[in-house]
C-alpha positions in Angstrom: -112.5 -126.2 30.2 -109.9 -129.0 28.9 -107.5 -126.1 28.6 -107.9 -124.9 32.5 -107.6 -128.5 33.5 -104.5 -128.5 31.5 -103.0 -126.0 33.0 -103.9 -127.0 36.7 -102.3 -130.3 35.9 -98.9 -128.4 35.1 -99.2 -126.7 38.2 -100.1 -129.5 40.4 -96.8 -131.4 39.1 -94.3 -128.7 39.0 -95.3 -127.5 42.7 -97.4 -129.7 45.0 -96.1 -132.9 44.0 -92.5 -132.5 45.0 -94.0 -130.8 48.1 -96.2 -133.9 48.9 -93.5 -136.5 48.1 -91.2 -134.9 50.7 -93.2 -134.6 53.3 -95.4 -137.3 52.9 -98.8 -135.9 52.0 -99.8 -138.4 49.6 -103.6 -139.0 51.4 -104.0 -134.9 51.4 -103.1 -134.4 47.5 -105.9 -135.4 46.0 -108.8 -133.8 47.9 -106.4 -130.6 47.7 -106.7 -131.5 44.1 -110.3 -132.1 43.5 -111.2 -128.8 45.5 -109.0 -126.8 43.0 -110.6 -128.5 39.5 -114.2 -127.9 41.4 -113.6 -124.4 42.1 -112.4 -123.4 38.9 -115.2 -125.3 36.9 -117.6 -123.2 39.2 -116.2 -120.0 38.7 -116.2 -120.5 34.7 -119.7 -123.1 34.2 -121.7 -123.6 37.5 -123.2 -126.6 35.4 -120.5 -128.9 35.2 -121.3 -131.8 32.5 -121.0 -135.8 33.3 -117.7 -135.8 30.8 -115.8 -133.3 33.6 -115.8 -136.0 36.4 -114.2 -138.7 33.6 -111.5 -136.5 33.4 -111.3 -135.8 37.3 -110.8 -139.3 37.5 -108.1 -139.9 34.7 -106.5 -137.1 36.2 -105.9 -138.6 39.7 -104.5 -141.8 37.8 -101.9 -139.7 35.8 -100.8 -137.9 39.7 -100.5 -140.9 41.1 -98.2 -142.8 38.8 -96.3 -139.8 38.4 -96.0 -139.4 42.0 -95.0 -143.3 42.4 -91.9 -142.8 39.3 -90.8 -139.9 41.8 -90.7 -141.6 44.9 -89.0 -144.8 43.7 -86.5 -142.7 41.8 -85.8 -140.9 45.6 -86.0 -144.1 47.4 -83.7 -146.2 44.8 -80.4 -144.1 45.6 -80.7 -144.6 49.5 -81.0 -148.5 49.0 -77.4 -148.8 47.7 -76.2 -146.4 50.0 -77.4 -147.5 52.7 -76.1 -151.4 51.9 -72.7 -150.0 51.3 -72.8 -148.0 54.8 -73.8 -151.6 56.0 -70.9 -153.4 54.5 -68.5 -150.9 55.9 -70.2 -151.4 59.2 -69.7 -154.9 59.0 -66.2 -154.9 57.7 -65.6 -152.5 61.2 -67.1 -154.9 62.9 -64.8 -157.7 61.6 -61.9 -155.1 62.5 -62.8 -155.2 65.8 -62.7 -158.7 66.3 -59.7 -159.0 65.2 -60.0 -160.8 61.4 -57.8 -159.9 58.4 -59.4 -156.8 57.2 -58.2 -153.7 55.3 -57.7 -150.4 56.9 -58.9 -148.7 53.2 -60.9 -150.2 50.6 -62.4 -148.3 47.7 -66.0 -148.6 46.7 -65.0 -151.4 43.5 -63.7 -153.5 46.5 -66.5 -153.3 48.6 -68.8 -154.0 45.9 -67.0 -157.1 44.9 -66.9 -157.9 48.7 -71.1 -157.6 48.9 -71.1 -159.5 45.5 -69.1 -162.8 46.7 -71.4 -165.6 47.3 -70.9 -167.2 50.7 -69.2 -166.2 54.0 -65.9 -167.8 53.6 -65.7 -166.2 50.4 -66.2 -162.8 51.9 -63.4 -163.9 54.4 -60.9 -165.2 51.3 -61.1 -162.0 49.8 -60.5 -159.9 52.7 -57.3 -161.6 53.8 -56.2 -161.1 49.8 -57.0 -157.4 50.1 -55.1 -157.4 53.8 -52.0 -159.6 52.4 -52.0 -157.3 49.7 -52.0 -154.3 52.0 -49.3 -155.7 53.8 -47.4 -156.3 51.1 -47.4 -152.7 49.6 -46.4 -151.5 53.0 -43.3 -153.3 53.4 -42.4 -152.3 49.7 -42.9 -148.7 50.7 -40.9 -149.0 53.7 -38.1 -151.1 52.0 -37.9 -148.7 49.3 -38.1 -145.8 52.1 -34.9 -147.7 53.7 -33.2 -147.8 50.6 -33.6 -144.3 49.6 -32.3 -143.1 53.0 -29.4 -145.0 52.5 -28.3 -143.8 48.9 -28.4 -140.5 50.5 -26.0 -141.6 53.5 -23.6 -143.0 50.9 -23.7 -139.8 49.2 -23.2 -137.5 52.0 -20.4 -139.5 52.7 -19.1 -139.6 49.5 -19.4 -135.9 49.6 -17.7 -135.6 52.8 -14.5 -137.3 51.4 -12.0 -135.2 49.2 -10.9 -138.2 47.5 -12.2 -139.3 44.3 -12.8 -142.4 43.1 -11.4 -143.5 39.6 -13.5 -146.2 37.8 -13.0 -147.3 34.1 -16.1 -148.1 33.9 -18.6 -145.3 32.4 -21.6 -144.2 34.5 -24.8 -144.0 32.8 -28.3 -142.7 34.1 -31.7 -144.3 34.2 -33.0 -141.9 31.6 -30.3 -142.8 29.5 -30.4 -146.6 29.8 -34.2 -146.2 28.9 -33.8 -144.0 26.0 -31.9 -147.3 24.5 -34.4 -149.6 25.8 -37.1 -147.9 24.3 -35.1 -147.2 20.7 -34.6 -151.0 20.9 -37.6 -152.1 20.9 -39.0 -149.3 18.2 -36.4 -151.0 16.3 -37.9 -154.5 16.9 -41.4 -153.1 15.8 -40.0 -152.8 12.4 -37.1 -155.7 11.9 -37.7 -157.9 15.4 -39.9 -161.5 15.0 -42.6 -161.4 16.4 -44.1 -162.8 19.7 -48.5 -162.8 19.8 -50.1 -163.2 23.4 -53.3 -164.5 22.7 -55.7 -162.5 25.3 -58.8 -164.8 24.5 -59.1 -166.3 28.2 -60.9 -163.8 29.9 -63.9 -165.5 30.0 -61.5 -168.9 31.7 -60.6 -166.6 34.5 -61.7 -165.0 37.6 -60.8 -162.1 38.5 -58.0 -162.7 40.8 -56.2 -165.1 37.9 -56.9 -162.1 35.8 -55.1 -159.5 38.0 -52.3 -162.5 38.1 -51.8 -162.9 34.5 -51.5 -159.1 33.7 -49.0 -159.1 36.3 -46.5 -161.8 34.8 -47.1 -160.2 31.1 -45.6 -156.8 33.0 -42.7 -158.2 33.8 -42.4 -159.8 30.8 -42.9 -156.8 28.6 -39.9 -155.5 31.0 -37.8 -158.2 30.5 -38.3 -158.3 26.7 -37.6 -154.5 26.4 -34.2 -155.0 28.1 -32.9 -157.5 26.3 -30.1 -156.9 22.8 -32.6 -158.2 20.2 -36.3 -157.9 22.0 -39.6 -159.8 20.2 -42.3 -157.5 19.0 -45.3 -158.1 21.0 -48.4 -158.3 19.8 -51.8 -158.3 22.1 -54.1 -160.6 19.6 -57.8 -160.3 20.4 -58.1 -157.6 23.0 -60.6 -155.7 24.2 -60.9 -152.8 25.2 -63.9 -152.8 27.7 -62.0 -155.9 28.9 -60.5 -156.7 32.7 -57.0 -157.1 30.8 -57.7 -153.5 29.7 -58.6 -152.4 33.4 -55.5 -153.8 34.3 -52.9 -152.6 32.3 -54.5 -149.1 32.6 -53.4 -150.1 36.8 -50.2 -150.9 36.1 -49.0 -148.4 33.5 -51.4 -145.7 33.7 -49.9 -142.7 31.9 -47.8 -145.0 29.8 -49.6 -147.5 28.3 -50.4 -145.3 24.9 -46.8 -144.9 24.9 -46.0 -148.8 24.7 -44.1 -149.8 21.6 -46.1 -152.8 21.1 -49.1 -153.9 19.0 -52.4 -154.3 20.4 -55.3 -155.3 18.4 -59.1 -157.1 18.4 -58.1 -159.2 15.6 -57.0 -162.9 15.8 -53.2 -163.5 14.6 -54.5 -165.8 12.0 -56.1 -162.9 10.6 -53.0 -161.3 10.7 -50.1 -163.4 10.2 -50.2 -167.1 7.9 -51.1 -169.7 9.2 -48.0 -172.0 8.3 -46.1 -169.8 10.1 -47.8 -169.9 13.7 -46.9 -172.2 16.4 -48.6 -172.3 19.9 -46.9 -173.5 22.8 -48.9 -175.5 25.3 -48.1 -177.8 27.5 -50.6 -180.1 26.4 -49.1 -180.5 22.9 -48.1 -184.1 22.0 -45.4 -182.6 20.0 -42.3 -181.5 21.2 -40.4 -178.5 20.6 -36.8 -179.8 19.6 -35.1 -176.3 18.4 -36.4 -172.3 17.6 -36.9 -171.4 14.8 -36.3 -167.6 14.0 -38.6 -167.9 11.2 -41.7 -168.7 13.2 -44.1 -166.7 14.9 -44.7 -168.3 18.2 -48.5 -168.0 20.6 -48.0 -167.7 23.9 -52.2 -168.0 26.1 -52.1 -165.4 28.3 -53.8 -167.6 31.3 -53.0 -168.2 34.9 -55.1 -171.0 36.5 -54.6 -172.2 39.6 -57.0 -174.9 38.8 -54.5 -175.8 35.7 -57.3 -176.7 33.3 -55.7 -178.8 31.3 -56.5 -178.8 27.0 -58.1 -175.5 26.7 -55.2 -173.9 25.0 -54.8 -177.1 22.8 -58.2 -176.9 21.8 -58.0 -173.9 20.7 -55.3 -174.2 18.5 -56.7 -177.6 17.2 -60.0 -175.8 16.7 -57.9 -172.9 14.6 -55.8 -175.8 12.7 -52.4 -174.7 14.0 -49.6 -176.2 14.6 -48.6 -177.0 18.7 -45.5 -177.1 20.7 -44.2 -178.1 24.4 -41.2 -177.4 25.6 -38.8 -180.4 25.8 -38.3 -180.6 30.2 -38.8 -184.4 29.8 -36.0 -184.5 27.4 -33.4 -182.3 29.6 -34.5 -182.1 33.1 -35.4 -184.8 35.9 -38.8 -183.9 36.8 -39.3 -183.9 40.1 -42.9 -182.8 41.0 -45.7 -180.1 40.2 -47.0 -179.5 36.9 -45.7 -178.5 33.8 -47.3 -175.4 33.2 -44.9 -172.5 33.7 -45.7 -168.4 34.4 -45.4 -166.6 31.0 -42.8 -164.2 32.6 -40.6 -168.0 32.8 -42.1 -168.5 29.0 -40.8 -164.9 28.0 -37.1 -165.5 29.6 -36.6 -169.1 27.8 -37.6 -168.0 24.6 -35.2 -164.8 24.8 -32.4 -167.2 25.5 -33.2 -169.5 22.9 -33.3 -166.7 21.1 -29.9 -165.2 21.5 -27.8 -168.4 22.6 -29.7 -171.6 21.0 -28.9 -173.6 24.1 -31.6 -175.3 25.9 -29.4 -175.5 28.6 -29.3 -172.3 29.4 -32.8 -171.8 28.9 -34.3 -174.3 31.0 -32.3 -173.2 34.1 -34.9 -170.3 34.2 -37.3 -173.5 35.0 -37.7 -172.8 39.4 -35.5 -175.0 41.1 -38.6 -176.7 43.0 -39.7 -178.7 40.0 -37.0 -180.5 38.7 -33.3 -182.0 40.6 -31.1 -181.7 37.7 -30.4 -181.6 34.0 -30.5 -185.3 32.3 -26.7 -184.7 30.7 -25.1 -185.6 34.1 -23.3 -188.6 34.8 -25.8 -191.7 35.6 -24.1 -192.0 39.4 -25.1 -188.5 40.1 -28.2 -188.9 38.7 -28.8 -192.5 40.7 -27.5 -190.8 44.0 -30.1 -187.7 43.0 -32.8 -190.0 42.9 -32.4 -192.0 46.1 -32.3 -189.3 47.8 -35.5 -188.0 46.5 -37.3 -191.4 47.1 -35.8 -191.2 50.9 -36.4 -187.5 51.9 -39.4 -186.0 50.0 -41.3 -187.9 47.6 -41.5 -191.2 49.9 -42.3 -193.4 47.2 -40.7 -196.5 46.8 -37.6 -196.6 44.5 -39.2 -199.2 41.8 -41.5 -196.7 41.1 -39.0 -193.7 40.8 -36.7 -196.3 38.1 -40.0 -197.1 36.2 -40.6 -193.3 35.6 -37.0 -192.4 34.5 -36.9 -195.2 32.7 -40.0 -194.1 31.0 -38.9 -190.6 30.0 -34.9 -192.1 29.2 -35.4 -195.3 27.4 -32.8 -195.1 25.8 -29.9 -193.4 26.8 -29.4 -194.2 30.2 -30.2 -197.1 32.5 -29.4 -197.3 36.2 -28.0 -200.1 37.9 
C-alpha cells in the first residue's frame, strides 16, 4: 500500500502538477487526486484501514507546498520583467515630453535608474547618461571629420608629383608604442616607484568612481610617455571592486597587458615604512623638494563634496609620513580648493622628476585657481591683486592684503 501511494505521488508531480499550475486547476487537483489513491486502494484492499486516510491527508500537504514553490518560482521572473518593461515605458514617456533622456540604455542603467531614491534623482541621472550620450556623439563625429580629412590631404598629396623633403624622420604609431611600452618594462625593474592607494571605494559613489578611474587613465598615459616613467603600483585592489569594473571599460582587451603592478596588499606591507610619503592636501607639512629616494601615495579619490581629512587620517592612522604641495609658497591663490585631479598630481610629479623646478611644475596647476607665481615683481603683483578685488572676487582690498600678507610674511609687503 505505501509503495502504490509512493508511486502515485511521483506521478501526480511529474505530470498533473505542471498541468494544473499552467492552467490554473488548483481547486480540481486534489479531488482528481483523492479519486485516484481511492481507486487503487479498492482495487488492491476494499477494506481500507484508519492509517490510509493519515497519509491521504499528509499527502495533499506535500502537493500543495510543492505546487506553491512552483508557482512562485514562475511568478518571480515576470515581476522583474515586467518593472523593467515599466521603466522603459516611463523613460518613453519622459522622451515624449521632451526631458533629457537616452535614446539607448542598457539593462545596468536602467537598474540603477529604478534603484535611485527620489524623482530628481531619477532626472540627475538621466541628463548624465544624455550629456554623456551627447558627448560620445560629437567625438565620433569629430573623429569622423578628421579622418576624412587625412584622407583629402593624402589624395592630394598623391595627386602631386612633387615630393616633399623633410629632415626630420617619420615614425609610426606602432613604432612610437613599442618604445613606450619598452620604457615602462624598463621602469618595472629600475624606475621609483609611484603607489595609488585604491582604498576609497567605499568614500565614493558611483559617478566619483567612474571619475577617478578616468583621471588615473590618463595618467597611466601620461606616465608611459614620458623619458624616465614611475612604476605604478595599484595598492589594495579588488578585484570584485567598481575600480575593477572600470578599468575592464576602459581597457578591455588590454588591461592584462599593463606593465604595472596591481595588488590586494597595502604598500606598507610591501614597501618600509620610512620610505613612504603620502600627499594630501591636508598635510600640515609642506613638501619643499622630491626626493628620488622616496616612494610617494597618491589616494585615488574624486569628491566633489571635497571631504576634507580622510586621506590624512589614514595616513596618521598607518603612522606615515604626509606631504602638501607647496602653492602657498609659489602661487597667488586666487580661489577654489586646493585639491587637484590626480592626472594634475601625475604631471607635477613627472616634472619634478625630470627638471626639479617647481616652477615648471606648478604651471600644470589650471589657470582658474591662482593669478600668478609669487617670484614676480611686488608692482605686478599689487596691480594683479587690485584687479582681482575690483573685477571678480569683490572683496574689499584690506582683506585681499591681510591674506597675502598671511601667506608672504616675509618676503614681500605691499605698499
Amino acid at each position: 500500500m505505501q509503495c502504490a501511494n509512493m508511486l502515485l505521488r511521483k506521478i501526480v508531480r511529474s505530470s498533473v502538477l505542471p498541468f494544473a499550475a499552467q492552467h490554473g486547476m488548483k481547486k480540481d487537483l486534489f479531488p482528481l487526486s483523492r479519486t485516484l489513491s481511492l481507486s487503487l486502494c479498492l482495487k488492491q484492499d476494499k477494506a481500507c484501514e484508519p492509517s490510509d486516510k493519515l497519509d491521504l491527508d499528509e499527502w495533499k500537504k506535500v502537493m500543495r507546498s510543492g505546487l506553491q514553490e512552483e508557482v512562485s518560482e514562475t511568478v518571480s521572473e515576470p515581476k522583474e520583467l515586467s518593472s523593467l518593461a515599466a521603466a522603459r515605458e516611463t523613460l518613453e514617456m519622459w522622451r515624449l515630453a521632451g526631458r533629457a533622456v537616452p535614446e539607448n540604455i542598457s539593462e545596468e542603467q536602467l537598474k540603477t535608474f529604478m534603484e535611485c531614491p527620489s524623482k530628481s534623482a531619477k532626472k540627475k541621472y538621466l541628463k548624465y547618461l544624455r550629456l554623456k550620450e551627447l558627448h560620445k556623439k560629437s567625438h565620433k563625429r569629430k573623429m569622423d571629420e578628421k579622418r576624412e580629412r587625412r584622407l583629402e590631404a593624402q589624395d592630394q598629396a598623391s595627386n602631386t608629383d612633387e615630393t616633399k623633403k623633410s629632415s626630420f624622420v617619420f615614425l609610426p604609431s606602432s613604432a612610437m608604442d613599442k618604445a613606450y611600452h619598452w620604457r615602462a618594462a624598463q621602469s618595472m625593474i629600475f624606475g621609483q616607484p609611484l603607489v595609488f592607494d585604491m582604498s576609497y571605494e567605499k568614500e565614493m559613489s558611483v559617478r566619483e568612481v567612474t571619475n577617478t578611474v578616468k583621471q588615473i587613465v590618463l595618467s597611466e598615459s601620461f606616465n608611459r610617455r614620458t623619458v624616465d616613467p614611475f612604476h605604478i603600483h595599484f595598492c589594495n585592489f579588488k578585484e570584485d571592486s567598481l575600480y575593477h569594473e572600470e578599468f575592464i571599460k576602459h581597457y578591455r582587451e588590454a588591461w592584462d597587458k599593463l606593465l604595472i603592478t596591481v595588488t590586494d596588499q597595502c604598500y606598507t606591507e610591501i614597501f618600509p615604512k620610512d620610505k613612504l610619503i603620502y600627499l594630501t592636501a591636508d598635510s600640515p607639512k609642506v613638501m619643499k623638494k622630491f626626493d628620488h629616494d622616496k616612494i610617494y601615495i597618491v589616494g585615488s579619490m574624486v569628491d566633489k563634496s571635497i571631504k576634507t581629512g580622510v586621506s590624512l587620517a589614514r595616513a596618521k592612522r598607518l603612522g606615515l609620513e604626509t606631504a602638501a604641495l607647496p602653492l602657498d609658497k609659489y602661487l597667488l591663490w586666487s580661489t577654489g580648493g586646493k585639491n587637484l585631479t590626480l592626472d594634475q598630481m601625475m604631471h607635477i610629479l613627472v616634472t619634478l622628476k625630470d627638471t626639479a623646478d617647481w616652477k615648471k611644475a606648478l604651471e600644470f596647476v589650471p589657470k582658474r585657481k591662482y593669478c600668478g607665481f609669487v617670484n614676480k615683481p611686488v608692482k605686478e603683483l599689487k596691480r594683479t591683486l587690485d584687479l582681482i578685488n575690483t573685477l571678480k572676487l569683490g572683496r574689499r582690498r584690506e582683506g585681499v592684503e591681510k591674506q597675502f600678507a598671511k601667506n608672504h610674511p616675509k618676503k614681500y609687503t605691499l605698499k
